[in-house]
C-alpha positions in Angstrom: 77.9 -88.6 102.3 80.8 -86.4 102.9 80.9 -82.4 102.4 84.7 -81.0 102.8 85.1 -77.1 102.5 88.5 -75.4 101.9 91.0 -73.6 99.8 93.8 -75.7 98.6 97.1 -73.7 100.0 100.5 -73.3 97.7 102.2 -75.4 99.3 99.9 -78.4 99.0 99.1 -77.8 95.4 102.7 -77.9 95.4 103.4 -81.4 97.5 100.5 -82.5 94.7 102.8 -81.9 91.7 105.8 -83.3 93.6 103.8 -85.9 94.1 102.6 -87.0 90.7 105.3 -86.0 89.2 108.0 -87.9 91.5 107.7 -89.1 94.3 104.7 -91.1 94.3 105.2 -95.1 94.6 104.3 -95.5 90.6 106.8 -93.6 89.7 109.9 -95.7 91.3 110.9 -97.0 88.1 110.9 -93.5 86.5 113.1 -92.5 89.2 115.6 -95.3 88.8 116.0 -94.9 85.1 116.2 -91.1 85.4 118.9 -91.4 88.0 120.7 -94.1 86.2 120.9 -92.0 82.7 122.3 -89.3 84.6 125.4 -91.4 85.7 125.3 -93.4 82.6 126.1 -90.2 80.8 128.3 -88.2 83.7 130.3 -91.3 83.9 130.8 -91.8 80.0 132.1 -88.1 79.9 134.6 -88.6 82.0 135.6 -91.9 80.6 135.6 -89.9 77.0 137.5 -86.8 78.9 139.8 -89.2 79.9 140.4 -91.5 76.5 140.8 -87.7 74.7 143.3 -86.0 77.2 145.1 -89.8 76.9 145.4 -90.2 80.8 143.4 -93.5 80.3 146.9 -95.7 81.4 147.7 -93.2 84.3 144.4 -93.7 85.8 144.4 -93.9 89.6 141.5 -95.8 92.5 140.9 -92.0 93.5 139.9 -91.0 90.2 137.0 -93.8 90.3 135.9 -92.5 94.2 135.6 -88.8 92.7 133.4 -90.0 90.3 131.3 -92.1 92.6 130.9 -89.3 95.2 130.1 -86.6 92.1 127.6 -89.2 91.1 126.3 -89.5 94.5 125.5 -85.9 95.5 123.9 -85.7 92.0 121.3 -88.3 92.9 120.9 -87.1 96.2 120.3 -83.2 95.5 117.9 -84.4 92.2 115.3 -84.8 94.2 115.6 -81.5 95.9 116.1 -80.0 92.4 112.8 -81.6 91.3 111.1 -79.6 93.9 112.7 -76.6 92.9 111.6 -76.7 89.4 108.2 -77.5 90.3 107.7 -74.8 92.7 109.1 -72.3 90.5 106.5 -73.2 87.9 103.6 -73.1 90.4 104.5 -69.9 91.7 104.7 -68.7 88.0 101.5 -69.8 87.8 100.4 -67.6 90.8 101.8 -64.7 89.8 100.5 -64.9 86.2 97.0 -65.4 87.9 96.7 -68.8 86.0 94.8 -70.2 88.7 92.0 -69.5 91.0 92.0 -72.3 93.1 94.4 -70.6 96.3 91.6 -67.9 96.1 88.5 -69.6 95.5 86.6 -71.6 98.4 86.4 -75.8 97.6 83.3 -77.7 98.0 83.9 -81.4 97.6 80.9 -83.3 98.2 81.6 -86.7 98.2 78.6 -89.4 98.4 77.3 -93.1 97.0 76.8 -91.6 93.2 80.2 -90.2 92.9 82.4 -86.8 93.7 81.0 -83.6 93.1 83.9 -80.7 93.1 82.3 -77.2 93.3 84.1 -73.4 93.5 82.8 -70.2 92.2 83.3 -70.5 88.8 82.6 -74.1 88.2 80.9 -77.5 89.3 82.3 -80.8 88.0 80.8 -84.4 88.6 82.6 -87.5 88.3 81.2 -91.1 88.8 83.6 -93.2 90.5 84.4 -95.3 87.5 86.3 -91.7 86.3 88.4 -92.6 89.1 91.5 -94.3 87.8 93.8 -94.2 90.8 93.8 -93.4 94.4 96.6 -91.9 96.6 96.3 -91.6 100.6 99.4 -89.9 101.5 100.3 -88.5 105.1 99.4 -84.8 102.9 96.6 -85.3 101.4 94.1 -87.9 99.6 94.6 -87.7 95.9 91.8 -88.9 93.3 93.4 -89.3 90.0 90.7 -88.8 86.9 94.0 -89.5 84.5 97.6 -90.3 84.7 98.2 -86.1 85.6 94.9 -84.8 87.1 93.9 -85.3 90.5 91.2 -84.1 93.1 93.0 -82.6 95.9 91.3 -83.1 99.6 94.2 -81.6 102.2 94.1 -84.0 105.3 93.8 -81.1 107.1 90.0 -80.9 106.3 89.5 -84.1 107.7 88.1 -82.9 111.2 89.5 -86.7 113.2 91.8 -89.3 112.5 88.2 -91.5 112.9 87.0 -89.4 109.8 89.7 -89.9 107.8 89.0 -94.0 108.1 85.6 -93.5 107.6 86.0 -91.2 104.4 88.7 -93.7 103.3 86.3 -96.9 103.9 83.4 -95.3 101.7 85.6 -94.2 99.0 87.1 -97.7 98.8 83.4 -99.3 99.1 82.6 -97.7 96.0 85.7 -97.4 93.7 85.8 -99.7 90.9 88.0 -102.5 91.6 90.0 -101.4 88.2 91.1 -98.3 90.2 95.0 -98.6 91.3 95.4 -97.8 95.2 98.9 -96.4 96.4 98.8 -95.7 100.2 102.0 -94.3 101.6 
């Protein structure tokens, strides 16, 4: 059995949403597609732009790199946008005291029956079938109970790197072998 205390900081609640909603392996394909609408439809504006102004015949190789490079620096600052967006809606909810969890202590008992996930104001049990996916990243361990809602344990808790593959041994000993495993 396994008893982590903590409080979960802002900036890894944060590196949680970014996570789940971005970056995480599971979520390539969501990239791709968003990145490719976005220069499906920058690209067709121009190309529009250009039919309208009729400068379609006096179109030039340069005009093409422009658009590239525009197209580019969008895909390479989106993911830096992402971020943005999330951490303005976290820090929202801070400041709106929607959540208790940066002030509130963390007791995460985790043991052969299932997770237990205790703070002041509540005490939640899951089985480990209620454990639909599993993330080890070099932030945190993540223990998805749906597609959006996760148990947080920081690394940082983790006293040892020997720890860590010990926690991480158990909890794959006893996930159900329906539970998706990303490891980054």
């Amino acid at each position: 059995m396994f008893e982590f205390r903590y409080i979960l900081t802002q900036e890894e609640y944060l590196a949680y949403n970014y996570y789940t909603a971005w970056s995480s392996p599971d979520k390539r394909k969501f990239r791709l597609y968003y990145l490719f609408r976005a220069w499906f439809f920058m690209t067709t504006a121009q190309v529009m732009y250009l039919i309208l102004a009729d400068k379609i015949s006096n179109l030039h190789f340069l005009y093409y790199i422009v658009i590239a490079l525009i197209s580019g620096l969008y895909a390479f600052l989106t993911p830096f946008s992402v971020k943005r967006t999330i951490r303005k809606k976290v820090d929202r909810m801070v400041k709106e005291n929607k959540t208790s969890f940066f002030e509130d202590e963390t007791i995460l008992t985790i043991g052969e029956s299932g997770i237990v996930d205790r703070d002041r104001l509540s005490e939640t049990s899951y089985k480990w079938e209620a454990i639909q996916k599993i993330s080890y990243t070099k932030q945190a361990v993540y223990l998805y109970t749906n597609s959006l809602q996760a148990i947080v344990l920081p690394n940082r808790v983790v006293s040892e790197t020997k720890q860590l593959k010990e926690l991480k041994q158990f909890i794959d000993r006893h996930l159900p072998l329906s539970t998706e495993v990303l490891d980054q």
